[in-house]
C-alpha positions as CSV (number, residue, x, y, z in Angstrom):
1,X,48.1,160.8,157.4
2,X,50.0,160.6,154.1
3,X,53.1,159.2,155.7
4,X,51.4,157.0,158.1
5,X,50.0,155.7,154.8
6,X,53.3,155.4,153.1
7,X,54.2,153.0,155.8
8,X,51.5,151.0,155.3
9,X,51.8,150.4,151.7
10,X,55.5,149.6,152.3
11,X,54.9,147.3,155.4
12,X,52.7,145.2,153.0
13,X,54.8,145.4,149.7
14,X,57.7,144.1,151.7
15,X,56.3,142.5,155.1
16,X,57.9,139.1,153.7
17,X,61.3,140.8,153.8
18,X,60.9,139.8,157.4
19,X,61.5,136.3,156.9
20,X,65.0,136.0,155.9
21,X,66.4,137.4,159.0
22,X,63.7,135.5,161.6
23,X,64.5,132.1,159.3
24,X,68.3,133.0,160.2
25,X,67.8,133.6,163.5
26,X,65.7,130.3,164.2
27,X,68.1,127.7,162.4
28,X,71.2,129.4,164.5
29,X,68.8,129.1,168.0
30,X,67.5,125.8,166.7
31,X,72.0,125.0,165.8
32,X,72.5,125.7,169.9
33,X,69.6,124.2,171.2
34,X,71.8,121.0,169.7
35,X,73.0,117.9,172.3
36,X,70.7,119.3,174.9
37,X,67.8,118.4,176.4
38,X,65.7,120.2,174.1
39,X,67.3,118.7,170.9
40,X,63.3,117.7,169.0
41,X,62.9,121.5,169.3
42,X,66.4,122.2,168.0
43,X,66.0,120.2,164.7
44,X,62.5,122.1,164.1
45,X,63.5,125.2,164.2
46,X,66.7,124.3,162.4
47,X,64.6,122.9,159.5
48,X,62.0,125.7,159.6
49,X,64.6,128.5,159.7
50,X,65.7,127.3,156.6
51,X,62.9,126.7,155.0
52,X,61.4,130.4,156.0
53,X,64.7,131.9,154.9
54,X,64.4,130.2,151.2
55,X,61.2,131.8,151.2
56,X,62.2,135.2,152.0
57,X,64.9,135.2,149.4
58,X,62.7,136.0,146.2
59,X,61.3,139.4,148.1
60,X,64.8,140.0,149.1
61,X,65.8,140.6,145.2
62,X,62.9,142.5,144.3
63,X,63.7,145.0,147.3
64,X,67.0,145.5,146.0
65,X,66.4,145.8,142.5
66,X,64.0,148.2,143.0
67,X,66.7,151.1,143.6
68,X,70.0,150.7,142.8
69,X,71.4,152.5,145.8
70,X,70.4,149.2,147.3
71,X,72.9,147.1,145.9
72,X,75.8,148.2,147.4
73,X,74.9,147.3,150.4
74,X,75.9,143.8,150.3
75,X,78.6,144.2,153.1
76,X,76.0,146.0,155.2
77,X,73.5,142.8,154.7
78,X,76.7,140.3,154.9
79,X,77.5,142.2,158.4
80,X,73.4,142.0,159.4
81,X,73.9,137.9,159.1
82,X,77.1,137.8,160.7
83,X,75.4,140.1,163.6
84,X,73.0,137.6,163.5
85,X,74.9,134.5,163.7
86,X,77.3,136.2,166.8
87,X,74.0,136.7,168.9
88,X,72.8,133.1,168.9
89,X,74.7,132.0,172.1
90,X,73.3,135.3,174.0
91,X,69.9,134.7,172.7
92,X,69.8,130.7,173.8
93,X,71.2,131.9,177.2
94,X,68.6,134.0,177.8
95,X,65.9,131.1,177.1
96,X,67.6,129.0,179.4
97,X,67.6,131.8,181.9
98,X,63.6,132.1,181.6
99,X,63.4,128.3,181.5
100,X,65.6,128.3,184.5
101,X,68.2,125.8,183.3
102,X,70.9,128.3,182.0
103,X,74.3,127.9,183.7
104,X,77.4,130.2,184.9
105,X,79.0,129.4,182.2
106,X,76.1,130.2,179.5
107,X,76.5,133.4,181.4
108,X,80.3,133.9,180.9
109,X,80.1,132.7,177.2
110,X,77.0,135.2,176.1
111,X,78.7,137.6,177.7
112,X,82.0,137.0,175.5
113,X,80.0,137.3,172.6
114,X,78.3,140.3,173.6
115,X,81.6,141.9,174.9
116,X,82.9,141.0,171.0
117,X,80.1,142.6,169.4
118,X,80.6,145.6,171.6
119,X,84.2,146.2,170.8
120,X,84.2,145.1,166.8
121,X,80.8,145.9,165.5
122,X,81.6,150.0,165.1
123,X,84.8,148.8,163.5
124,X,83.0,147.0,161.2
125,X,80.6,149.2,160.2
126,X,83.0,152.2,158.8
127,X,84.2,148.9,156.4
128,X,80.7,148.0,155.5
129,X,79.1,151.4,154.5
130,X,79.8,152.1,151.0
131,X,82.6,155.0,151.2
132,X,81.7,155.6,147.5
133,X,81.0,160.3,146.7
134,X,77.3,159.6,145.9
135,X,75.3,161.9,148.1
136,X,72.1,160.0,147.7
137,X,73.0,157.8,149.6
138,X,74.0,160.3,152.9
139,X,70.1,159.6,154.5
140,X,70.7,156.1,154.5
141,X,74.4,156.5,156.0
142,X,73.0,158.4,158.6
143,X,70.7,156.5,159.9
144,X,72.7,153.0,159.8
145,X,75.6,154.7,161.9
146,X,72.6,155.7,164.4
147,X,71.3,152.1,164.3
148,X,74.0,150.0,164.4
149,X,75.6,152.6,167.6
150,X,72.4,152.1,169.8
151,X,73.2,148.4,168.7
152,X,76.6,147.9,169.8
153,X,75.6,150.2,173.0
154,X,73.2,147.7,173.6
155,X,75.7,144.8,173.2
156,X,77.7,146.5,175.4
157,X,74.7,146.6,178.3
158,X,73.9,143.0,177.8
159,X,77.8,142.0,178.2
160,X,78.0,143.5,181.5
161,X,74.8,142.2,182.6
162,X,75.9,138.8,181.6
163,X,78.2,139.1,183.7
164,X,76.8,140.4,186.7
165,X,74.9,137.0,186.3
166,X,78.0,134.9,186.3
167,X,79.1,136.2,188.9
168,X,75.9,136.4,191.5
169,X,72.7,134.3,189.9
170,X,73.4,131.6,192.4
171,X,74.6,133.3,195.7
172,X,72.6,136.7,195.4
173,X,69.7,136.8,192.6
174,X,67.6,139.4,194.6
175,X,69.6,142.3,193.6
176,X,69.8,141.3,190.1
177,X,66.5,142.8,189.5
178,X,67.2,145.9,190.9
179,X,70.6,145.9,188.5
180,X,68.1,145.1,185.3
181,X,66.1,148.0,186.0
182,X,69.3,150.1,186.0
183,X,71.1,148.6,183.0
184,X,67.6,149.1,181.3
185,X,67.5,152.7,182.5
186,X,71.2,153.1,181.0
187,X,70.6,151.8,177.5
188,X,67.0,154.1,177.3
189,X,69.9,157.0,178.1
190,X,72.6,156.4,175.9
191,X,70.1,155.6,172.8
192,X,68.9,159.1,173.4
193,X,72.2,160.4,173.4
194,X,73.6,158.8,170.2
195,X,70.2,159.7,168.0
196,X,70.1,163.6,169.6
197,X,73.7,163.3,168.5
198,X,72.8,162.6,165.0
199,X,69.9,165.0,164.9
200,X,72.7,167.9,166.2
201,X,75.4,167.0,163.8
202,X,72.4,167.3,161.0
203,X,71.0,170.5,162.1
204,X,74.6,172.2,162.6
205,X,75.0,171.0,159.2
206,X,72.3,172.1,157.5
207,X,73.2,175.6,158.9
208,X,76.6,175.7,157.8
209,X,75.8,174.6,154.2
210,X,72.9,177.4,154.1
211,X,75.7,179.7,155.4
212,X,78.3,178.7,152.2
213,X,75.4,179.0,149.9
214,X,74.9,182.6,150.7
215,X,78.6,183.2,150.7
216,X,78.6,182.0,147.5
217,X,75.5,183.7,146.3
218,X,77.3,186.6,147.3
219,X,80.9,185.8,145.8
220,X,78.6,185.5,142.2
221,X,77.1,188.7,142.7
222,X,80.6,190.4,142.8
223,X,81.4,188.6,139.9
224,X,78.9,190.4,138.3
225,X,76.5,187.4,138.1
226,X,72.9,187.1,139.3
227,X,72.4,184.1,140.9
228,X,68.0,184.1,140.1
229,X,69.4,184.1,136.3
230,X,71.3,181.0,136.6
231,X,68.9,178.8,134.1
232,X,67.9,181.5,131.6
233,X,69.9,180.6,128.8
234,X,69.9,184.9,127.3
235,X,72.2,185.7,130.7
236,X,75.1,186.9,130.2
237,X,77.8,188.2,132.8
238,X,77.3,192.2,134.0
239,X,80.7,194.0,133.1
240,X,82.9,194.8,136.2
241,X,82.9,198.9,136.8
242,X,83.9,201.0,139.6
243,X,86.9,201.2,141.6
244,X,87.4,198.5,144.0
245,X,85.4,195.6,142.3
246,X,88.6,193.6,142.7
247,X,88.7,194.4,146.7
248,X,85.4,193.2,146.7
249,X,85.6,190.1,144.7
250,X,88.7,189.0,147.2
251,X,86.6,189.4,150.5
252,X,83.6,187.6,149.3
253,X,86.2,184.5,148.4
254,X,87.6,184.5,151.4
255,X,84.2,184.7,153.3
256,X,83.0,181.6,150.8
257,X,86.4,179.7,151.9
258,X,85.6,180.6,155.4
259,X,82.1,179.0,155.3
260,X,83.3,176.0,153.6
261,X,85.9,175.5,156.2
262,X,83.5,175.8,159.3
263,X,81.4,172.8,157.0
264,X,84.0,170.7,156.5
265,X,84.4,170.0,160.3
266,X,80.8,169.2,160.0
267,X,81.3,167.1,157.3
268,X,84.6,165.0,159.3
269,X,82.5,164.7,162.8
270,X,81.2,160.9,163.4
271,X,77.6,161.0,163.5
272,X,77.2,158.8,166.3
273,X,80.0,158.5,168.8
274,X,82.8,161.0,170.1
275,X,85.4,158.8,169.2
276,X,86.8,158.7,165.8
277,X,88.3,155.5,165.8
278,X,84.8,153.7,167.0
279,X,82.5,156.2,165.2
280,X,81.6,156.7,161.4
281,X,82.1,160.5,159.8
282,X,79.2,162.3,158.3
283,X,80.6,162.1,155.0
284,X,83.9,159.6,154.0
285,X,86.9,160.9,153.6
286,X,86.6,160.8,149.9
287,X,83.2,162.3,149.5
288,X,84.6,165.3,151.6
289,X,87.9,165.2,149.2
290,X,85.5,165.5,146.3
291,X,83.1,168.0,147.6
292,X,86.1,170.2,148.7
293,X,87.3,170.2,145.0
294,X,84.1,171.0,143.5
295,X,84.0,174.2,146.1
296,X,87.2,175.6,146.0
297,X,87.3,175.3,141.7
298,X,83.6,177.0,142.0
299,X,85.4,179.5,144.6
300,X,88.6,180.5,142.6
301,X,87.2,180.1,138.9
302,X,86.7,184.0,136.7
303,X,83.3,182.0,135.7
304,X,80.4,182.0,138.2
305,X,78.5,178.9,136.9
306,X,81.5,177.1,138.0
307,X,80.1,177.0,141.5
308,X,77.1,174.7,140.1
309,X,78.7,171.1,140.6
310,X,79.2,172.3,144.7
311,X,76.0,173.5,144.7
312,X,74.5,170.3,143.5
313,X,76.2,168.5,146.3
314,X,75.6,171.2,148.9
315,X,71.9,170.6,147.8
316,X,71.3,167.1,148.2
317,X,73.7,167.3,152.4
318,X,70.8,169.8,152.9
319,X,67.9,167.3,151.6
320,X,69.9,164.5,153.9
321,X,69.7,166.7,157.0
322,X,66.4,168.2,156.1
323,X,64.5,165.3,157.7
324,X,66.5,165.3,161.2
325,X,66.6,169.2,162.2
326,X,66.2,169.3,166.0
327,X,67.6,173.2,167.2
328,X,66.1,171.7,170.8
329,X,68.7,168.5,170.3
């Protein structure tokens, strides 16, 4: 009930964030509807787009100054509009299709823009997410790779059945039903593959960093260090006796190097596609860099608080992944 709540409160602090993209989206359907036979329509929803997009900028601000973390997102925002601007063809040709005026060629063009989307929109994203080492903002990368995946995937659907239109709406438009119902059926499928995905990738995750936490827990302890100490500020480290404290000390190290390398394929798998190229890594290529640093200093360092910075970072990958543990995914 508390989070069903939260929701609440935040649907109505920022309901009117709503506007800016709806305002878009009418003034570029209201641009297409332009020269045709529906032009009086056009011009109204040109105007009002604009108008309800002016509106929408003051809550806009406020929702970004609210947490920082939120302004470096332009590029993400700047790649929403652009989304936004590309889909204004597809989304006129589908009106026309339930007016019953739209055309083979408002078929082939919707579907060109569709196809486009398809093909550059993951490309896009891996330049828009901010590639910056700050963990806190891993939930948020997450989730947009999942997001914007299911919407190229569904891009992709619409292309192909814009086609199909093209091709057969005049000389067979019975079976085109039947070919909806599939394509529909397809996109349910492949946006429950690409979120179970994410929700694996997080889960193996959060296992392999619980894994290099105990390694290291353990590589302190032969250090003579006690790990449930770590904030009292009387500890001091236990003196190193007995024969083959230096035998020990070297397999714990390699067992911590072991763990980190098993997490750092975690770390380089795209969270929502397969292929590397069209997907975007759990964590950028810096981020990892950095992380890797932190744990190998904390590994080979005499001092056992040196492991602290990993452990910081280790922390806040488990409070990302914390939220999208599925061992059933």
């Amino acid at each position: 009930m508390t989070l069903w709540r939260r929701s609440i409160d935040r649907m109505r602090a920022h309901w009117k964030l709503a506007w800016v993209p709806l305002g878009f989206s009418a003034t570029l359907y209201g641009n297409s509807l332009y020269g045709t036979s529906h032009q009086r329509l056009g011009l109204v929803l040109f105007l009002g787009g604009w108008v309800l997009t002016v509106c929408g900028m003051p809550a806009l601000k406020r929702f970004v100054d609210e947490n920082p973390l939120r302004e470096e997102n332009e590029k993400v925002a700047l790649l929403g509009l652009v989304l936004l601007s590309v889909m204004g063809k597809p989304v006129s040709t589908v009106a026309k299709a339930v007016w019953g005026v739209a055309q083979p060629g408002d078929y082939r063009t919707a579907a060109t823009s569709l196809g486009l989307i398809y093909f550059v929109l993951p490309l896009a994203v891996r330049w828009a997410v901010p590639k910056g080492s700050d963990l806190r903002r891993l939930p948020n990368r997450i989730q947009q790779a999942a997001i914007f995946r299911t919407l190229a995937n569904a891009a992709g659907i619409g292309a192909v059945a814009m086609f199909l239109s093209a091709r057969f709406v005049v000389a067979y438009p019975a079976p085109l039903i039947s070919t909806a119902l599939t394509l529909m059926v397809a996109m349910a499928v492949v946006t429950h593959k690409t979120f179970a995905r994410a929700r694996k990738l997080c889960t193996q995750t959060h296992i392999d960093v619980q894994n290099l936490l105990r390694d290291m827990d353990d590589l302190d302890d032969a250090k003579g260090y006690d790990p449930a100490a770590r904030k009292l500020s009387n500890w001091r480290p236990r003196p190193r006796t007995g024969q083959g404290r230096g035998d020990k000390h070297a397999d714990k190290r390699m067992a911590a190097r072991r763990s980190w390398d098993v997490l750092k394929l975690d770390l380089c798998t795209t969270v929502d596609s397969g292929y590397r190229l069209f997907g975007l890594p759990f964590l950028a290529d810096d981020a990892i860099a950095d992380l890797e640093r932190k744990v190998l200093v904390g590994i080979e360092a005499a001092e056992s608080d040196a492991t602290d910075p990993a452990r910081d970072d280790l922390h806040a990958i488990l409070n990302a992944c914390v939220g999208r543990i599925d061992v059933l995914a």
